[in-house]
C-alpha positions as a Markdown table, in Angstrom:
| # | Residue | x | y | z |
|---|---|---|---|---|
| 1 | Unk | 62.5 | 31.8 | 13.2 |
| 2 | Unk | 61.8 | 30.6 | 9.8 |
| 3 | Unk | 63.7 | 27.2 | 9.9 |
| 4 | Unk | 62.0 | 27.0 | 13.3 |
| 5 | Unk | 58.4 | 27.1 | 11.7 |
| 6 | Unk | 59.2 | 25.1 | 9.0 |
| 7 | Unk | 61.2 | 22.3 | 11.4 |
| 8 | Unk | 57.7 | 22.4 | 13.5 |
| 9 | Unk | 55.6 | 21.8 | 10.3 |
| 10 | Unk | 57.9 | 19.2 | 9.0 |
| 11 | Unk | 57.3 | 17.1 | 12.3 |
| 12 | Unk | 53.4 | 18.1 | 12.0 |
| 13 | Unk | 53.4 | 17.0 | 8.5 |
| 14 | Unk | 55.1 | 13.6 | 9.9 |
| 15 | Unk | 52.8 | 13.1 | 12.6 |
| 16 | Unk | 49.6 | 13.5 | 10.3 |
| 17 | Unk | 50.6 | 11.1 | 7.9 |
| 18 | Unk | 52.5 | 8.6 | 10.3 |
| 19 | Unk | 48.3 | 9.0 | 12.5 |
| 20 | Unk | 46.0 | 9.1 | 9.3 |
| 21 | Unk | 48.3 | 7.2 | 7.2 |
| 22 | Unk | 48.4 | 4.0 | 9.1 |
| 23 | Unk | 44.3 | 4.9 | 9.8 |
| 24 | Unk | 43.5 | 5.5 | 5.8 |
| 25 | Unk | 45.9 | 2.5 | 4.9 |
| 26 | Unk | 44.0 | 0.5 | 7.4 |
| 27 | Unk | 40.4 | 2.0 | 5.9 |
| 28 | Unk | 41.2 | 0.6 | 2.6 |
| 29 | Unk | 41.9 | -2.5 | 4.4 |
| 30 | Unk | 39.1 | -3.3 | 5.9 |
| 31 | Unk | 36.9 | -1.9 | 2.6 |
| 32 | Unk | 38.4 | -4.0 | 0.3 |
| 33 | Unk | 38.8 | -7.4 | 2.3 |
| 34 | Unk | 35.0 | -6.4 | 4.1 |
| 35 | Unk | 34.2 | -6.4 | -0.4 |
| 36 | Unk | 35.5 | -9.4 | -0.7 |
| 37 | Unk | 33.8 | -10.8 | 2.1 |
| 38 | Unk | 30.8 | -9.2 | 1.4 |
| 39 | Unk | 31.1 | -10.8 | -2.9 |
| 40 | Unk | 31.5 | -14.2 | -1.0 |
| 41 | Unk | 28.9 | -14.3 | 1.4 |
| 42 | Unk | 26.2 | -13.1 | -1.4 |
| 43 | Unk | 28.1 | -16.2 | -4.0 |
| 44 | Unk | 27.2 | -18.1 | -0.9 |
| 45 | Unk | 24.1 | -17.3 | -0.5 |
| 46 | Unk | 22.5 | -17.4 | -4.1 |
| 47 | Unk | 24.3 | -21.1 | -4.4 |
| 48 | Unk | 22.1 | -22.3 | -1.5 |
| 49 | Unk | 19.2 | -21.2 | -2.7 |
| 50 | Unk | 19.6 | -22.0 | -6.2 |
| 51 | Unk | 20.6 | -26.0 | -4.7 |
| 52 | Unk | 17.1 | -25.7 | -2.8 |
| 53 | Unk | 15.5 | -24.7 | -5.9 |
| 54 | Unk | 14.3 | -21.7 | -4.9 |
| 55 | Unk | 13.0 | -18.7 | -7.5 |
| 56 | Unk | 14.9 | -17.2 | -9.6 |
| 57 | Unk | 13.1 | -14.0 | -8.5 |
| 58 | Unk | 13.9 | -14.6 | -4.6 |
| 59 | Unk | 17.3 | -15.7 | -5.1 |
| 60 | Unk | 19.2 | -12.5 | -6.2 |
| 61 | Unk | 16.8 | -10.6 | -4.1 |
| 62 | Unk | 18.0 | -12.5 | -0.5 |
| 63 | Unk | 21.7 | -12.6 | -2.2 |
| 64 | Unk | 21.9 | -8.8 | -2.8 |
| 65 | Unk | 20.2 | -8.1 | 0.9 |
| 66 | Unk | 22.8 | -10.4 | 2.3 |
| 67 | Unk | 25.7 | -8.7 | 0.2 |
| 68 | Unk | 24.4 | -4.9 | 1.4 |
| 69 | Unk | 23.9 | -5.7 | 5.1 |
| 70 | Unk | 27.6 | -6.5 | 5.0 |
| 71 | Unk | 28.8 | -3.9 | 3.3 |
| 72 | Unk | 26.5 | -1.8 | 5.8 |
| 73 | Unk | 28.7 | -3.4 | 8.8 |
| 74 | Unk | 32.1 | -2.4 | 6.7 |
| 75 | Unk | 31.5 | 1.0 | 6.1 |
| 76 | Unk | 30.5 | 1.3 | 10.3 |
| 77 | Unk | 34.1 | -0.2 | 10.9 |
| 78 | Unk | 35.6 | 2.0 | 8.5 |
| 79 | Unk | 34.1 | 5.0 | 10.4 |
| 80 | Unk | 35.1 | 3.7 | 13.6 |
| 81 | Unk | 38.8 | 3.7 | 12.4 |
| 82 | Unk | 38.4 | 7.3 | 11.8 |
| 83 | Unk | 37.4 | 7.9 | 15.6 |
| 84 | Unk | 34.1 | 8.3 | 14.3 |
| 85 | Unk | 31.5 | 7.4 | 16.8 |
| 86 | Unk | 29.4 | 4.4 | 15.3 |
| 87 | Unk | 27.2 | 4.0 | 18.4 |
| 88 | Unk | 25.0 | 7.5 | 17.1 |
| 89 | Unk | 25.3 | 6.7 | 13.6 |
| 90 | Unk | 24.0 | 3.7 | 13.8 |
| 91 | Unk | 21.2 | 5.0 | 16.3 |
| 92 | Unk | 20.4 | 7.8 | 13.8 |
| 93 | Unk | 20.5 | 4.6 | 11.3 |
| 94 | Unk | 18.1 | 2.6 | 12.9 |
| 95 | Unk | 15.7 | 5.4 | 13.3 |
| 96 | Unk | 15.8 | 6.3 | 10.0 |
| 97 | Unk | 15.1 | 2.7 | 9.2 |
| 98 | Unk | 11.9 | 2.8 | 11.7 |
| 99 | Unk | 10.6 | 5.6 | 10.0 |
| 100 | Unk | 10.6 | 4.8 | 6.3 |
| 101 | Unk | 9.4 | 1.0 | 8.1 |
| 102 | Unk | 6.8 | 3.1 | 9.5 |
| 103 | Unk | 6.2 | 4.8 | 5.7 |
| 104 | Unk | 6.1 | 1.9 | 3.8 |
| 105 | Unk | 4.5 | -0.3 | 6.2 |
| 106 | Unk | 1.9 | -1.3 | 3.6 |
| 107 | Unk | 4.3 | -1.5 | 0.7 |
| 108 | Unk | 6.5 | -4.4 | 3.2 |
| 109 | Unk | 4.0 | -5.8 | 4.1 |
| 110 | Unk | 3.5 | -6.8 | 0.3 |
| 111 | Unk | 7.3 | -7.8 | 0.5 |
| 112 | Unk | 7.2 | -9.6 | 3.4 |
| 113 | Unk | 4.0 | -11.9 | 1.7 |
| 114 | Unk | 5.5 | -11.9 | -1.8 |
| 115 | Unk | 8.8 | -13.6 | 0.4 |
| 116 | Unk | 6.4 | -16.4 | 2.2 |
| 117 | Unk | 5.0 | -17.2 | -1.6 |
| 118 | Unk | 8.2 | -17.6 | -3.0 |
| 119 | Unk | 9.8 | -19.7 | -0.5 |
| 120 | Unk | 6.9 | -22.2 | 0.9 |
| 121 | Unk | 5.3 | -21.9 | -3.4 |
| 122 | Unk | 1.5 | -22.8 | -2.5 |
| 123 | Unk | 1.6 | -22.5 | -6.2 |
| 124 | Unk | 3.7 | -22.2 | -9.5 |
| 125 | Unk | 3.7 | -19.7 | -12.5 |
| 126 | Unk | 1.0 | -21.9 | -14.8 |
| 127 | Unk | -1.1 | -23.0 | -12.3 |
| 128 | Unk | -4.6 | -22.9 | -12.3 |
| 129 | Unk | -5.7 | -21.1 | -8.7 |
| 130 | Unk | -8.4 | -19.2 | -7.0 |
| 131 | Unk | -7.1 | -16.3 | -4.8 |
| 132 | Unk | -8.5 | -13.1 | -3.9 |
| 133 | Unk | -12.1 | -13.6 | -5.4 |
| 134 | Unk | -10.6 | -14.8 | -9.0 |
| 135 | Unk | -9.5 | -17.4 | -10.8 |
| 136 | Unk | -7.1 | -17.6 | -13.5 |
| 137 | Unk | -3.5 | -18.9 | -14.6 |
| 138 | Unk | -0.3 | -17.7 | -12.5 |
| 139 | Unk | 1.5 | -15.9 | -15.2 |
| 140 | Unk | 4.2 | -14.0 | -12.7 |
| 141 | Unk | 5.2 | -14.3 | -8.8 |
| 142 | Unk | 6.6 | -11.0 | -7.9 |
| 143 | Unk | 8.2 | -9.7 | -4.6 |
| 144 | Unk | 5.3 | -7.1 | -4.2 |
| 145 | Unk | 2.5 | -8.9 | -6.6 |
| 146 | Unk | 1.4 | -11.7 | -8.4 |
| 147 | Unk | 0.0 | -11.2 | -12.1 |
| 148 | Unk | -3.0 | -13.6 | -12.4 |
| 149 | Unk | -4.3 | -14.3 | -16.3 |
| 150 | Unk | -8.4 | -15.2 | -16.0 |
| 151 | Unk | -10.3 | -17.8 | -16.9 |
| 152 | Unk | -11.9 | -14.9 | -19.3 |
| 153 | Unk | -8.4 | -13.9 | -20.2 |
| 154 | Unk | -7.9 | -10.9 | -17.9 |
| 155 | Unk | -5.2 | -10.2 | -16.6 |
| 156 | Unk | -5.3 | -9.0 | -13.3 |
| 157 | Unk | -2.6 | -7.8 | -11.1 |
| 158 | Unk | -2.9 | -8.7 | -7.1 |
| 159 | Unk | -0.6 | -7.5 | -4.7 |
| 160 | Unk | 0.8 | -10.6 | -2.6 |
| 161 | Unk | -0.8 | -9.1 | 1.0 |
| 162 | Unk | -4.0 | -9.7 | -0.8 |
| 163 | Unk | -3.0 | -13.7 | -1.0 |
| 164 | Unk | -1.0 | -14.2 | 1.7 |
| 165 | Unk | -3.2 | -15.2 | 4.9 |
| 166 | Unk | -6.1 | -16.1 | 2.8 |
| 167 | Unk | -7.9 | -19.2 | 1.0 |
| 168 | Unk | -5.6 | -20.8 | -1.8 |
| 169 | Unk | -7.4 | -23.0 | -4.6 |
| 170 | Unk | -4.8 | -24.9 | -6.4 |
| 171 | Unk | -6.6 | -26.3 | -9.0 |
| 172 | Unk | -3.5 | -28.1 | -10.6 |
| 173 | Unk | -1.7 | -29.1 | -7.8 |
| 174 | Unk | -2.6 | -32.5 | -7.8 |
| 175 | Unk | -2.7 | -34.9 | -10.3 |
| 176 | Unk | -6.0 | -35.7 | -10.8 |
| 177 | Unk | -9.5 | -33.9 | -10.1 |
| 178 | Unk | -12.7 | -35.0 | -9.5 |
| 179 | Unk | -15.4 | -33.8 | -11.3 |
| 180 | Unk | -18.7 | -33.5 | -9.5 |
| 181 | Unk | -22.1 | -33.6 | -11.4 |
| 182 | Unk | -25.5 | -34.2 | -10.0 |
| 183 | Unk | -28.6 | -35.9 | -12.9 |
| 184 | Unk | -32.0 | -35.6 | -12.1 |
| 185 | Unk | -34.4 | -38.1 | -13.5 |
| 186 | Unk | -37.9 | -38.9 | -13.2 |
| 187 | Unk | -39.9 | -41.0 | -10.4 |
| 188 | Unk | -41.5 | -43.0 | -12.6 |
| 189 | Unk | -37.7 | -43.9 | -14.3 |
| 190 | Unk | -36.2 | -47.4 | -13.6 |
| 191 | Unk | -33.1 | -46.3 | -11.1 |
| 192 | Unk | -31.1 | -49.3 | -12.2 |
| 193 | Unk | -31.2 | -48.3 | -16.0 |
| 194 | Unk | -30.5 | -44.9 | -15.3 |
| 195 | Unk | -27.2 | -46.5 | -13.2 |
| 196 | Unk | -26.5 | -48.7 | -15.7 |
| 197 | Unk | -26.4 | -46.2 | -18.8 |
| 198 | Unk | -24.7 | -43.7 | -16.8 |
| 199 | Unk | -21.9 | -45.9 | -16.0 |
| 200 | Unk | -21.5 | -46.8 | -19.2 |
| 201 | Unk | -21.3 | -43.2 | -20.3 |
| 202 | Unk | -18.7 | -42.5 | -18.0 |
| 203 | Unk | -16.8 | -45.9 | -18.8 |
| 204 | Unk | -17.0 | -45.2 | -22.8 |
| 205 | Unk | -14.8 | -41.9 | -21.8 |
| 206 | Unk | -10.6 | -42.8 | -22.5 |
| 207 | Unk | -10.1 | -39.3 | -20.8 |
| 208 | Unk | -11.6 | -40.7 | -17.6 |
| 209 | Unk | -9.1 | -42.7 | -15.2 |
| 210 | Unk | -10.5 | -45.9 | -13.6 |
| 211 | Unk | -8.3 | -44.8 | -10.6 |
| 212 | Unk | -9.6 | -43.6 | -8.5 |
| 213 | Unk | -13.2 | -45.4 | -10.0 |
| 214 | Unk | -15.9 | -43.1 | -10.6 |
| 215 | Unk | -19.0 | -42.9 | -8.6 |
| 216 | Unk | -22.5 | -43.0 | -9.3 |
| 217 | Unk | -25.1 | -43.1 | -7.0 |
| 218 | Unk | -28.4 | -41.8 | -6.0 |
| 219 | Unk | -27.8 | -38.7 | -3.4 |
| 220 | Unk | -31.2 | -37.5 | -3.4 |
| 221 | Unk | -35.4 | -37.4 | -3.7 |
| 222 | Unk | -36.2 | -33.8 | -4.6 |
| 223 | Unk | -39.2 | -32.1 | -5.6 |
| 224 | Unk | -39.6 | -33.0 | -8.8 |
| 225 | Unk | -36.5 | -35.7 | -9.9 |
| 226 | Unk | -34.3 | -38.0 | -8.5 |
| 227 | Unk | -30.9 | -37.2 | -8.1 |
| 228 | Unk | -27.8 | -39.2 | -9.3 |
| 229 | Unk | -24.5 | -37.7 | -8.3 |
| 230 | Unk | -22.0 | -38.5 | -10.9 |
| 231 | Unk | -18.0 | -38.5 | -9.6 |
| 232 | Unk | -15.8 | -39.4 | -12.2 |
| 233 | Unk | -11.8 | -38.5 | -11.9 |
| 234 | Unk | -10.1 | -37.2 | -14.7 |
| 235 | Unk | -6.4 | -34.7 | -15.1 |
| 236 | Unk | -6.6 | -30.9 | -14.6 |
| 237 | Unk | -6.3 | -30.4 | -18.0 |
| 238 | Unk | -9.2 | -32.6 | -19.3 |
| 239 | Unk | -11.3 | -31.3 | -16.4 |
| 240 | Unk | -14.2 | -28.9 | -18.3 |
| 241 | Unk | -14.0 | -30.6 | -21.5 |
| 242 | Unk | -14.7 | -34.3 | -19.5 |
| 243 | Unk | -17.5 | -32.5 | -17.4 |
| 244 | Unk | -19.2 | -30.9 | -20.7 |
| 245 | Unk | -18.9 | -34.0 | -22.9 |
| 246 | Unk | -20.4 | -36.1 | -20.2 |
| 247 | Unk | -23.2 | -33.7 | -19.5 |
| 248 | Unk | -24.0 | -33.8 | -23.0 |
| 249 | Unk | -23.8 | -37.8 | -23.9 |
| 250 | Unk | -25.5 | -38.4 | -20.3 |
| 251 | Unk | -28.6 | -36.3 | -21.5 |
| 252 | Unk | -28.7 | -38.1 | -25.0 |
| 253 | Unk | -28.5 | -41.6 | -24.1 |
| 254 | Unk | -31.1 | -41.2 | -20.8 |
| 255 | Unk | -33.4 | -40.2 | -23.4 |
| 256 | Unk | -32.7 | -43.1 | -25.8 |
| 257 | Unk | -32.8 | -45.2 | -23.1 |
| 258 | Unk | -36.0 | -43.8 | -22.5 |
| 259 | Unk | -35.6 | -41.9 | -19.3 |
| 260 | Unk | -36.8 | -38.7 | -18.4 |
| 261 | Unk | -35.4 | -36.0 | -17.3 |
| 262 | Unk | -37.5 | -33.6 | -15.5 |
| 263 | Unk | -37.4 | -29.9 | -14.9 |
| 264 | Unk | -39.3 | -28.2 | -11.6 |
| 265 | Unk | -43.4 | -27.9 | -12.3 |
| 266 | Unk | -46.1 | -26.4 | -10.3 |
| 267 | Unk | -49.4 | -27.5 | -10.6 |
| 268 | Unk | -52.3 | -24.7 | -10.2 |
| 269 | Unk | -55.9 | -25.3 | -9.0 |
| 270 | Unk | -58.6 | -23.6 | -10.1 |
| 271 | Unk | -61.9 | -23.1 | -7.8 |
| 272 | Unk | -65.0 | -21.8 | -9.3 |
| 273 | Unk | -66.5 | -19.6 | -6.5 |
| 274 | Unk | -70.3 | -19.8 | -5.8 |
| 275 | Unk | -72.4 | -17.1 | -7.5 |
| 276 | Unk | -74.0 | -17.4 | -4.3 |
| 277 | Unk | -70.5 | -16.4 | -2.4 |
């Protein structure tokens, strides 16, 4: 009776490790080739991005999504080799997915914006922009937020839904900028003096470029001046300290020149009523 039991677990003992032997032996398998595979296609993926040039901050990002995804779809064959049924874990999976989607609906939806600035880059860390109300210098382009350094030297933190789908002033985009400036001058002025000294004004300044070739013009009569609109191009970089200098030399040689330049003025009359009234 005894050799009998133990002949019956011998054969049980074969049949368990001739079944899950071959299954485990099979597991390993497919883990570490599906690993390999897995190393490959993220190598893959991070080379073709950095080749586009795209940043350093999306790369590894897309790479290690790319990488777990596959190891996602490993482990489900592993299971499966185990008679496991992958058809409700995955189900369970995918609900579980749709809830914390659900969850964090407004944390992705930073994601998904901080993804559209990285890869189409309406702008670059050191850029002068306008987004979200402020202006200031790009000092970080994160998956969730931007970091934006004011003009006063703030720095302010935006998250990327708050800039994605909105206005975008790139200041520095291009390579030159046109500064805009409007002069007021008096009626009684000679308009062709007042041309003629602000041209030279402009012309005197190396920082401005005589390509595209500044404008000046008279735009408008107002109330109480004429107005010259002043358009001369200049770099990003030289953009406030051309328009500050030229405001200041424009004023100083009008007046040698002897032109005015008025300010508004309201004239008041006085009627003496009638003692009789």
């Amino acid at each position: 009776m005894g050799d009998f039991d133990l002949g019956g677990l011998g054969v049980l003992a074969m049949s368990l490790v001739t079944t899950w032997g071959v299954r485990v032996a099979g597991a390993i398998a497919v883990l570490l080739i599906g690993r390999w595979v897995a190393a490959r296609i993220r190598y893959g993926v991070r080379a073709g991005l950095e080749r586009r040039q795209t940043d350093e901050t999306l790369s590894p990002f897309l790479s290690g999504i790319a990488y777990w995804l596959t190891m996602a779809f490993v482990v489900v064959a592993v299971l499966g080799l185990f008679g496991i049924p992958t058809a409700s874990l995955v189900a369970v999976l995918g609900a579980a997915g749709l809830a914390v989607g659900l969850a964090l609906q407004g944390t992705l939806s930073h994601f998904a914006a901080g993804v559209m600035l990285l890869v189409f880059r309406p702008f670059r860390v050191g850029d002068l922009v306008e987004v979200g109300g402020d202006v200031g210098k790009v000092a970080e382009i994160g998956i969730f937020s931007m970091v934006l350094n004011t003009t006063d030297n703030v720095r302010t933190i935006i998250p990327n839904s708050e800039v994605w789908g909105k206005p975008i002033k790139n200041y520095t985009a291009n390579e030159t900028r046109r500064v805009d400036m409007v002069i007021g001058v008096g009626y009684e002025d000679d308009l062709s003096l007042v041309k003629e000294t602000i041209e030279r004004v402009v012309r005197a300044d190396e920082r401005v470029l005589t390509d595209p070739e500044a404008r000046v013009a008279v735009s408008n009569l107002g109330d109480s001046s004429v107005d010259f609109v002043v358009r001369p191009w200049c770099t990003p970089d030289d953009y406030w300290d051309v328009r500050f200098d030229l405001t200041r030399r424009i004023k100083e040689e009008l007046e040698g020149a002897g032109c005015s330049i008025p300010f508004p003025q309201r004239d008041v009359h006085l009627f003496q009523a009638s003692s009789a009234a």
